[in-house]
C-alpha positions as CSV (number, residue, x, y, z in Angstrom):
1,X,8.2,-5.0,68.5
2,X,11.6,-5.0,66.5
3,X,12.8,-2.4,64.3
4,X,10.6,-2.6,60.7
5,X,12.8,-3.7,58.5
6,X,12.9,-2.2,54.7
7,X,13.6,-4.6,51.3
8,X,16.3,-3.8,49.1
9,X,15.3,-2.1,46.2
10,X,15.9,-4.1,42.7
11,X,18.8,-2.1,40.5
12,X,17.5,0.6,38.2
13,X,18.2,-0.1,34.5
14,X,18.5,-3.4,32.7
15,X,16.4,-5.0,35.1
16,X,15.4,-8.7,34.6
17,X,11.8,-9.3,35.8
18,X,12.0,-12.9,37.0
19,X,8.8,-14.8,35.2
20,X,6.1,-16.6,36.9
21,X,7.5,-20.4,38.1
22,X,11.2,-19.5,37.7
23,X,12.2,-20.9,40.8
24,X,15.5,-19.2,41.1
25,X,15.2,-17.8,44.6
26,X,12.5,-16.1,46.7
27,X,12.0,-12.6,48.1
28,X,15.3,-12.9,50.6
29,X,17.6,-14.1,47.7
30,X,20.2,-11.1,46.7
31,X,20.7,-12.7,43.8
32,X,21.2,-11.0,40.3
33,X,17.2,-9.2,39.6
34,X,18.1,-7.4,43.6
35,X,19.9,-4.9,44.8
36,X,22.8,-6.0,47.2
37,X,22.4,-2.6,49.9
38,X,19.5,-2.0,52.1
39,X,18.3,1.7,51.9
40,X,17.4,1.9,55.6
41,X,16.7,-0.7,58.0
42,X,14.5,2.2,60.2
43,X,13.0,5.5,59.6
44,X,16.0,7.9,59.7
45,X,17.0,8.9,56.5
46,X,20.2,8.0,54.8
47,X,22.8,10.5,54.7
48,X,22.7,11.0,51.1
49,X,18.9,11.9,51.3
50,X,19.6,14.9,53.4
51,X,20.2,17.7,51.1
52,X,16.9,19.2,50.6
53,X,17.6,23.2,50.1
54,X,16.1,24.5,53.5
55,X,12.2,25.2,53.7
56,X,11.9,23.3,50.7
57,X,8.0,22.8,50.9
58,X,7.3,26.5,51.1
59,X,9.4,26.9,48.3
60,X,8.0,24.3,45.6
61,X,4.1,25.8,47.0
62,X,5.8,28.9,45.6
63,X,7.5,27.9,42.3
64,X,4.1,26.1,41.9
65,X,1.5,28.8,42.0
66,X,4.8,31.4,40.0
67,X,5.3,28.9,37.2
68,X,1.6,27.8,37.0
69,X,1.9,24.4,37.6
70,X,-0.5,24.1,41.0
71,X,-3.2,26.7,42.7
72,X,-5.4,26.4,45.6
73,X,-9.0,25.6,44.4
74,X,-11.5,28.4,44.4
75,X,-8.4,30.9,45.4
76,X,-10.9,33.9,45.2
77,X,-13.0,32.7,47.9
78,X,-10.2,32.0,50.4
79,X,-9.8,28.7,49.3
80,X,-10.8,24.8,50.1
81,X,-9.8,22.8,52.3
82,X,-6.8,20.4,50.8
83,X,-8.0,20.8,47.1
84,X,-6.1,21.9,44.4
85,X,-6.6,22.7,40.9
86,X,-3.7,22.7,38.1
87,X,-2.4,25.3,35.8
88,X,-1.2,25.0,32.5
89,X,2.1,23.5,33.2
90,X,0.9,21.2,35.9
91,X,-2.0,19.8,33.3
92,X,1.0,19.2,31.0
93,X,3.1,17.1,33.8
94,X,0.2,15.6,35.1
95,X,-1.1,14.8,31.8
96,X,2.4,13.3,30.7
97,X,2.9,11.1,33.7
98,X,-0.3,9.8,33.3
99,X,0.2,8.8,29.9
100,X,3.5,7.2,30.6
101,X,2.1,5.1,33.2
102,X,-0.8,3.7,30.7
103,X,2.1,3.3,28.2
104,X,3.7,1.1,30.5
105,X,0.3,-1.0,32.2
106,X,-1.3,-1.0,28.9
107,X,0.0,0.1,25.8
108,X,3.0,-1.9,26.1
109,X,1.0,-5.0,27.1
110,X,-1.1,-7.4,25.9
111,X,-2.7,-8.8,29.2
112,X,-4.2,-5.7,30.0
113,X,-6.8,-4.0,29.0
114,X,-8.3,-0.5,29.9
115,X,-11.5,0.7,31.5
116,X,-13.1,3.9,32.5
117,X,-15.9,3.8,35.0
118,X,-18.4,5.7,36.5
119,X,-17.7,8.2,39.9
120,X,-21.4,7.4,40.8
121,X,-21.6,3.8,41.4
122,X,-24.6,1.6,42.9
123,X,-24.6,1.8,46.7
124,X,-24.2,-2.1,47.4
125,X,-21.1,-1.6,45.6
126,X,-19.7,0.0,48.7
127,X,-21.6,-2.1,50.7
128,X,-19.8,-5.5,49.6
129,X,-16.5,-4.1,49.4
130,X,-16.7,-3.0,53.2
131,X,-16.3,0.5,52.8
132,X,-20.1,1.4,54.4
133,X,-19.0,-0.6,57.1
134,X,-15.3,0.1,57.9
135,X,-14.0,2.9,55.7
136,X,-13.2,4.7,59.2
137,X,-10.8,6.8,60.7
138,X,-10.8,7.6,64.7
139,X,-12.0,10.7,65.1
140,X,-11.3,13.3,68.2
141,X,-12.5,16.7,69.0
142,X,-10.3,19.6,71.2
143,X,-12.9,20.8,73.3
144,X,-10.9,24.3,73.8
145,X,-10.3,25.1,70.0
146,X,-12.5,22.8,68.5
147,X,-10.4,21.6,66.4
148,X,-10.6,17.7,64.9
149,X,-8.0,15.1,64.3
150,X,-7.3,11.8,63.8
151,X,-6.6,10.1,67.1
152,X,-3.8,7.5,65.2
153,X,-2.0,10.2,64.5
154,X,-1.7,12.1,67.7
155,X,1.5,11.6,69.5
156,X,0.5,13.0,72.7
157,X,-2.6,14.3,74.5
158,X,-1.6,17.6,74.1
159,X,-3.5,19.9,70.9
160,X,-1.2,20.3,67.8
161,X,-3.4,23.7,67.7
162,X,-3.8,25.6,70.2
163,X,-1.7,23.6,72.9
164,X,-3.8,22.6,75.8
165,X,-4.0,19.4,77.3
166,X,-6.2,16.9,78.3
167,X,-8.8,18.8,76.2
168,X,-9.9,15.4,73.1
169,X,-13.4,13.9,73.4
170,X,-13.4,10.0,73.1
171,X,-12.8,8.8,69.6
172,X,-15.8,8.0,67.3
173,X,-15.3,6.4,64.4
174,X,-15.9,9.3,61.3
175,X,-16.7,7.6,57.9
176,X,-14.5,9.2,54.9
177,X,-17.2,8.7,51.8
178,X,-18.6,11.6,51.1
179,X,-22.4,10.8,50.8
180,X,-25.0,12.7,48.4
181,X,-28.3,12.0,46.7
182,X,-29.6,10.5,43.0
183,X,-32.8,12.1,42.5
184,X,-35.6,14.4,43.1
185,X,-35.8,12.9,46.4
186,X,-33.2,13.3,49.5
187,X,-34.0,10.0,51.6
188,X,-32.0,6.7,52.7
189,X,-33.7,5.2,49.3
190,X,-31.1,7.9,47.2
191,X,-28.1,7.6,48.9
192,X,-24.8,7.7,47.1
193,X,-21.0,8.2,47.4
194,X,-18.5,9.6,45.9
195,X,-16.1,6.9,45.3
196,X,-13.0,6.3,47.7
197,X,-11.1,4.5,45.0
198,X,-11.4,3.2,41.8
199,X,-10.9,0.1,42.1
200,X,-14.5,-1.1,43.0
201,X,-15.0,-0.2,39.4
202,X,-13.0,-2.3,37.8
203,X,-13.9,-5.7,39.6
204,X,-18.0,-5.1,39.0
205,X,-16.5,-4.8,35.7
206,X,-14.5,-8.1,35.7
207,X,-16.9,-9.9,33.8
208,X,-17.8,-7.6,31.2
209,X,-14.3,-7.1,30.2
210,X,-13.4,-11.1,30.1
211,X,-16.3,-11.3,27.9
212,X,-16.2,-8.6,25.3
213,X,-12.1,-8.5,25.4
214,X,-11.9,-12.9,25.7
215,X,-8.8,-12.3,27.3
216,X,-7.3,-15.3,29.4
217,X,-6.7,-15.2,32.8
218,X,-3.6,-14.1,34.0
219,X,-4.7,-10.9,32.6
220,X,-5.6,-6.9,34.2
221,X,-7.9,-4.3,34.1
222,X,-6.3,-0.9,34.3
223,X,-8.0,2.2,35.1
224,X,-7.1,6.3,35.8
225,X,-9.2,8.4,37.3
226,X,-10.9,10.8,40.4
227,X,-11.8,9.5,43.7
228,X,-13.1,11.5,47.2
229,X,-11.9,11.3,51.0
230,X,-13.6,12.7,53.9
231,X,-9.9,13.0,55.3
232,X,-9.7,14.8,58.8
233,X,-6.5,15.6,58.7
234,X,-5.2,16.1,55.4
235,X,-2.3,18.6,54.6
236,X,1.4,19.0,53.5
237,X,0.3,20.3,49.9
238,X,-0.8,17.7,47.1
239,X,0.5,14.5,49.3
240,X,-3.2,14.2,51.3
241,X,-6.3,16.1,49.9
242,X,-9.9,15.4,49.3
243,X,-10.0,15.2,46.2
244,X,-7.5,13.1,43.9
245,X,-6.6,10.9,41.5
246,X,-5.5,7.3,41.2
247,X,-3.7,5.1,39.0
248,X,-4.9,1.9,39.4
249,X,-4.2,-2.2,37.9
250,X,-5.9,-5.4,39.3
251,X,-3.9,-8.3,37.6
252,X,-6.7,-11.4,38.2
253,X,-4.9,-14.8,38.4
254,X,-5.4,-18.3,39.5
255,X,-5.3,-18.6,43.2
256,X,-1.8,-20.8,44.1
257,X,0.0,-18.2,41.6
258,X,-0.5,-15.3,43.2
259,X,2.1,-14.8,45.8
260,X,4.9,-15.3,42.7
261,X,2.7,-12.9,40.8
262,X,2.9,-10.5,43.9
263,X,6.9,-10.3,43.5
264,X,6.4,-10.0,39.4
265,X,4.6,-7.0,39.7
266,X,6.2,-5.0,42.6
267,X,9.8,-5.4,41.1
268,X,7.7,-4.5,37.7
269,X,6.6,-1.0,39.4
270,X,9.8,-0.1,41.2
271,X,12.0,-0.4,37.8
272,X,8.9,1.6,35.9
273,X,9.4,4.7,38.9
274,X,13.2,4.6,38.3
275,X,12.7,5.0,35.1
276,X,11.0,8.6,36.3
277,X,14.5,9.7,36.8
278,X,13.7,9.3,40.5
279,X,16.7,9.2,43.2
280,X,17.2,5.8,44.4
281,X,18.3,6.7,47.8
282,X,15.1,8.6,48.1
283,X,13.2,5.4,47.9
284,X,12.7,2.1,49.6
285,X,10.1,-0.3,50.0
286,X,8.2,-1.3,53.0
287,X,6.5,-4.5,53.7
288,X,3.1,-4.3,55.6
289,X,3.5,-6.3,58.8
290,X,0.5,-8.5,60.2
291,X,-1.0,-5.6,62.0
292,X,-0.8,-3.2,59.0
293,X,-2.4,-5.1,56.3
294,X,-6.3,-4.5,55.2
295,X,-8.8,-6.8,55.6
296,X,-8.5,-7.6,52.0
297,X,-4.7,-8.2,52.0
298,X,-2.6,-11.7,52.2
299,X,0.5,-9.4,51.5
300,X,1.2,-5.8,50.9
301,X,4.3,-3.5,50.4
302,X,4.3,-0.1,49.9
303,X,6.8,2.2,47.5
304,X,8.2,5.3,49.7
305,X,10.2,8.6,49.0
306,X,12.0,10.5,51.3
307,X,9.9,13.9,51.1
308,X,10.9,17.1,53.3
309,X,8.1,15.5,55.7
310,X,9.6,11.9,56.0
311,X,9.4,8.7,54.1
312,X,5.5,8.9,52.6
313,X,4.0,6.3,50.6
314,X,2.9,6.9,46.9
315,X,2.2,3.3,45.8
316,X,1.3,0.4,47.1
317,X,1.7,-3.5,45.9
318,X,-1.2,-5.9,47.3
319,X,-2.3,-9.1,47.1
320,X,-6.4,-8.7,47.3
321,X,-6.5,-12.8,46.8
322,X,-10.3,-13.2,45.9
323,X,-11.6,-11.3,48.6
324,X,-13.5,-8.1,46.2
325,X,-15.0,-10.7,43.3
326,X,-15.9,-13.2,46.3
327,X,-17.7,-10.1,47.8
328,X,-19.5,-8.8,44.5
329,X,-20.7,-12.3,43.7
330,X,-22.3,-13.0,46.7
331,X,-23.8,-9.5,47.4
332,X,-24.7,-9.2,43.4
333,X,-26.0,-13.1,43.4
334,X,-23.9,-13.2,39.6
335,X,-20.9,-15.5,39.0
336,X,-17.9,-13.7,38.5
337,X,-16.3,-17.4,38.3
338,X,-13.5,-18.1,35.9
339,X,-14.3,-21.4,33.7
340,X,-10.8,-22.6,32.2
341,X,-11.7,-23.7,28.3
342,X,-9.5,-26.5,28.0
343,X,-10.8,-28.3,31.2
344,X,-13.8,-26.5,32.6
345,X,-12.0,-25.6,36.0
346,X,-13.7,-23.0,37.4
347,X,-12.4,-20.7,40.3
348,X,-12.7,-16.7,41.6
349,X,-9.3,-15.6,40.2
350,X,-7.1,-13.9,43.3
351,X,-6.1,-10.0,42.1
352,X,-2.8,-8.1,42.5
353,X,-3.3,-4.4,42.5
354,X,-0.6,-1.8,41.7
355,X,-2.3,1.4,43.0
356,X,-0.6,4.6,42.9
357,X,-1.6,8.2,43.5
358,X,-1.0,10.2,40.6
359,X,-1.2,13.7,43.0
360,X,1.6,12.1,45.2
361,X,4.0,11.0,42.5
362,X,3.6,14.2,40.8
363,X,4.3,16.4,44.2
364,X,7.5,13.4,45.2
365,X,8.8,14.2,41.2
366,X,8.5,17.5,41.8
367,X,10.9,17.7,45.0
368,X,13.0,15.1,43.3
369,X,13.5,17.3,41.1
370,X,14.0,21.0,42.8
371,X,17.5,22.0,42.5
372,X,19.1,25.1,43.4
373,X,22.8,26.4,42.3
374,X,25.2,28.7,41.5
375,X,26.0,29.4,37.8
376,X,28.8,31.8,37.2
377,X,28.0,34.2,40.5
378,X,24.2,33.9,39.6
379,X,21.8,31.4,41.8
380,X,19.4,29.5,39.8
381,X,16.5,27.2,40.3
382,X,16.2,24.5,38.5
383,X,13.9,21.8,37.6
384,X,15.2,18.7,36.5
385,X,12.3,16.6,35.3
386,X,12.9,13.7,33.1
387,X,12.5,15.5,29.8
388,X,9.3,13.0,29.2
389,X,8.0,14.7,32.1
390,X,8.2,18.3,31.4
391,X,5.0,20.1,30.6
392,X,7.3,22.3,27.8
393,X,10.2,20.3,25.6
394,X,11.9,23.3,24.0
395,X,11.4,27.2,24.7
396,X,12.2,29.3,21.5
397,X,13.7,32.8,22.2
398,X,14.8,35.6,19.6
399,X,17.7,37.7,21.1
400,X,16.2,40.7,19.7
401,X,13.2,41.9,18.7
402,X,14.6,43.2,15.1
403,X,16.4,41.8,12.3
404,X,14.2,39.7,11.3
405,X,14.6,37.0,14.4
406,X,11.3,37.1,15.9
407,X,10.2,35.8,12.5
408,X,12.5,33.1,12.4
409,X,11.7,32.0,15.7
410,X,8.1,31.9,15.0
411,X,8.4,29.7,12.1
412,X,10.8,27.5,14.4
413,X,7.8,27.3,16.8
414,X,5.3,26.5,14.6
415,X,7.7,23.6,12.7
416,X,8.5,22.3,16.7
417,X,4.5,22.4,17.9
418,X,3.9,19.4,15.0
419,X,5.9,16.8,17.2
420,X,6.2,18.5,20.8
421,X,5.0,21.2,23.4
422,X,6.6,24.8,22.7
423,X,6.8,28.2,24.5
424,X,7.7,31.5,22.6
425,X,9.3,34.2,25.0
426,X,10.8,38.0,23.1
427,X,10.1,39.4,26.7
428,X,13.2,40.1,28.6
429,X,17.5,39.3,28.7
430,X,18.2,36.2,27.6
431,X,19.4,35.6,31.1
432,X,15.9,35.9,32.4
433,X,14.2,34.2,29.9
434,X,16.7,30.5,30.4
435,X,16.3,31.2,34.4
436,X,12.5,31.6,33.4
437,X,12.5,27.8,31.5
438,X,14.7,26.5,33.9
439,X,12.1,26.9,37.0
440,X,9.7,25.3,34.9
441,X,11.9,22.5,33.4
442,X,12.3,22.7,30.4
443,X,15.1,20.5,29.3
444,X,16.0,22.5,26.0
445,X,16.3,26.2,25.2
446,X,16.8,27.5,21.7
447,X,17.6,30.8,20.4
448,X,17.8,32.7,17.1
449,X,20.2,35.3,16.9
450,X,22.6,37.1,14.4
451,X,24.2,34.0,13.4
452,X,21.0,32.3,12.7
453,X,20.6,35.3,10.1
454,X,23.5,34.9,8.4
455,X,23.9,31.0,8.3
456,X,20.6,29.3,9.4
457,X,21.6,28.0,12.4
458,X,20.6,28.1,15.9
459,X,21.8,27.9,19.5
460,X,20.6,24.7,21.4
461,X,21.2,25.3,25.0
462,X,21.0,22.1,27.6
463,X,19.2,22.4,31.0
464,X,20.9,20.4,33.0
465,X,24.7,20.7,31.4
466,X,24.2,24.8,30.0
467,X,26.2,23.4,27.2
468,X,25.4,24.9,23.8
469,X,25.5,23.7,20.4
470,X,24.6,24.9,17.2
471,X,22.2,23.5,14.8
472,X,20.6,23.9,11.5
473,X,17.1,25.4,12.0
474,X,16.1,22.6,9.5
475,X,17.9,19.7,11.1
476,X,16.3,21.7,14.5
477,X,13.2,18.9,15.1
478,X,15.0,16.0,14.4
479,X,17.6,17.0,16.5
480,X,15.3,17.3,19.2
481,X,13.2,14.3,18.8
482,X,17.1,12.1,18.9
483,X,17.6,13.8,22.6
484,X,14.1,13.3,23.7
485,X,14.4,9.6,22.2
486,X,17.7,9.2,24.2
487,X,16.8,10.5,27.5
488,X,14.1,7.7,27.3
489,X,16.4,5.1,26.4
């Protein structure tokens, strides 16, 4: 086999999406919607992608569990296995990615509409979709530790564990649904699972949502929420756990449109993830060859980032054609047909799903976003989320506790929580407090001091810049609001 060749990505900001039938070029034309450099034509990463601050992993599992943002589940107990809960400022950055991406698949849309279905789904479901079936993994035992892992992702026969060779059993194939019971009654007649992904729920959904919305095909469902894996070998923190959540958009079009609708939506996703603040030499994209696509898949290509561990996947493009509501209808025995209005044509609509792990792009904008540095002899850590992102938007601090400034900065906090998440902090130098914010990335620091006393205004300090300004404290939201607005811009 040749060397797996990566596409370029398309540029970052004022980024033309080329419309459906615009025949101006195909996927190997570098014309104006495409960037003109390749990020990497094989898996060594480009020289500007090296400058991770050593052991970074160990260090954002660190600032994670300090800062509150991600704990181990069930911590107490020793823990679970590759599940993770999330503290109050990991809520907030989950909660704010997540509602940027419905702004984007939805809100800002009028071709998509939203859903929110069940965990617990009937078992034929899984049965037509193939996951009963073929949801596998290769599974291999050490017979001197015990120890399990996946045999695709062994690269010799030697234990990762405890070393010896020659030791694995012969693969079996290990099923990743996890499997429980509806009912009083614990027999073959009660068997359900967990769902492995959510988008099972929105295709037995198709034809409610056609009906009751009377959208028009080309038009998507969009859904967020939990799903479950079996995985053998997960690890390397949030990027492969049990338990997780998707982000998930099947766009259902006529069949003969879909490969142009493929390109749409996959230069669609990559300018939305730029727009994270996301480095672009951290990311490429990367085509499924014949040999990696699902059974479902005409065409697939995945987004990557350049983590500590290697180039990892966190979303992936694909063309399902009309392989899922093909499946449904024939296992269900109900039409899940589209009937054109204006000429009765009737045809299974092909999908194209953007799917994208919301645990993944969370852990890939956190190491994006790790910084360390020197400020004036002093090493700091810094966050530098796109201030959309961060969990907290401004941090108020009085210098002292006297004076009258812990007052001030109260009202300034309660004024700020109307339009935006606020901490409070009198505990502490002032030093301590900023290198406090900074860890947790909060783009905008604000302090009341002497001068706030004597004239009204306050200090304004910048994250990323340390530059202060001085403001009104009544001019103090606005101002805020204007930066916020213009970070987004």
């Amino acid at each position: 086999m040749g060397a797996t060749r990566f596409l370029p990505l398309p540029r970052a900001s004022g980024y033309p999406v080329r419309p459906v039938g615009d025949p101006s070029g195909g996927p190997d034309d570098p014309g104006p919607n495409r960037s003109e450099t390749t990020l990497s034509d094989t898996n060594e990463a480009p020289a500007a992608a090296q400058d991770y601050p050593a052991d970074l992993m160990d260090k954002l599992v660190s600032l994670c569990k300090r800062r509150g943002f991600i704990f181990q589940s069930s911590e107490i107990y020793g823990g679970v296995g590759a599940v993770y809960d999330y503290g109050p400022l990991g809520v907030e950055l989950k909660q704010n990615v997540r509602a940027s991406w419905w702004e984007e698949m939805v809100h800002r849309r009028d071709d998509v509409e939203g859903v929110d279905a069940g965990i617990l789904m009937h078992p034929d479901v899984w049965v037509a979709s193939g996951h009963v079936e073929g949801f596998t993994d290769p599974l291999v035992e050490c017979r001197n530790c015990h120890r399990r892992f996946r045999e695709d992702l062994l690269e010799s026969d030697q234990c990762p564990s405890c070393g010896m060779k020659g030791q694995f059993t012969e693969a079996r194939q290990f099923n990743l649904m996890f499997k429980t019971f509806m009912g009083a009654v614990e027999d073959s007649t009660s068997v359900v699972y967990l769902r492995p992904e959510t988008a099972q729920g929105i295709f037995v959904n198709f034809r409610n949502v056609l009906d009751s919305s009377r959208q028009k095909i080309p038009f998507g469902i969009a859904q967020v929420g939990k799903a479950f894996r079996n995985e053998i070998t997960p690890g390397n923190f949030t990027f492969r756990t049990r338990e997780f959540e998707q982000m998930e958009m099947q766009f259902f079009v006529e069949p003969g449109t879909d490969e142009e609708w493929f390109e749409t939506w996959r230069d669609r996703r990559v300018a939305w993830v730029k727009s994270l603040g996301i480095r672009e030499d951290r990311l490429r994209l990367h085509p499924h060859g014949p040999d990696e696509l699902a059974h479902y898949a005409k065409d697939a290509v995945d987004l990557e980032y350049l983590l500590p561990f290697g180039w990892k996947e966190f979303e992936g493009i694909h063309n399902r054609t009309d392989f899922d509501l093909t499946a449904h209808q024939e296992k269900s025995g109900k039409k899940l047909e589209y009937v054109e209005a204006h000429s009765g044509k009737r045809f299974v609509p092909s999908v194209i799903e953007t799917s994208i792990g919301l645990d993944r792009l969370v852990l890939v904008l956190l190491a994006n976003a790790y910084h360390e540095e020197e400020v004036e002899g002093e090493s700091r850590v810094v966050l530098r989320l796109h201030p959309k992102l961060a969990p907290i938007k401004a941090a108020v601090f009085p210098l002292v506790k006297k004076d009258g400034m812990p007052e001030i900065a109260r009202e300034i906090e309660e004024d700020l929580r109307r339009s935006m998440t606020v901490f409070y902090d009198e505990s502490g130098s002032i030093g301590r407090r900023y290198r406090r914010q900074d860890e947790a990335g909060t783009p905008f620091c604000i302090t009341v001091d002497g001068q706030t006393v004597e004239d009204g205004t306050v200090t304004v300090r910048d994250r990323d810049t340390l530059e202060q300004v001085r403001v009104p404290a009544g001019e103090l939201r606005a101002h805020l609001l204007e930066r916020l607005a213009g970070a987004d811009s």
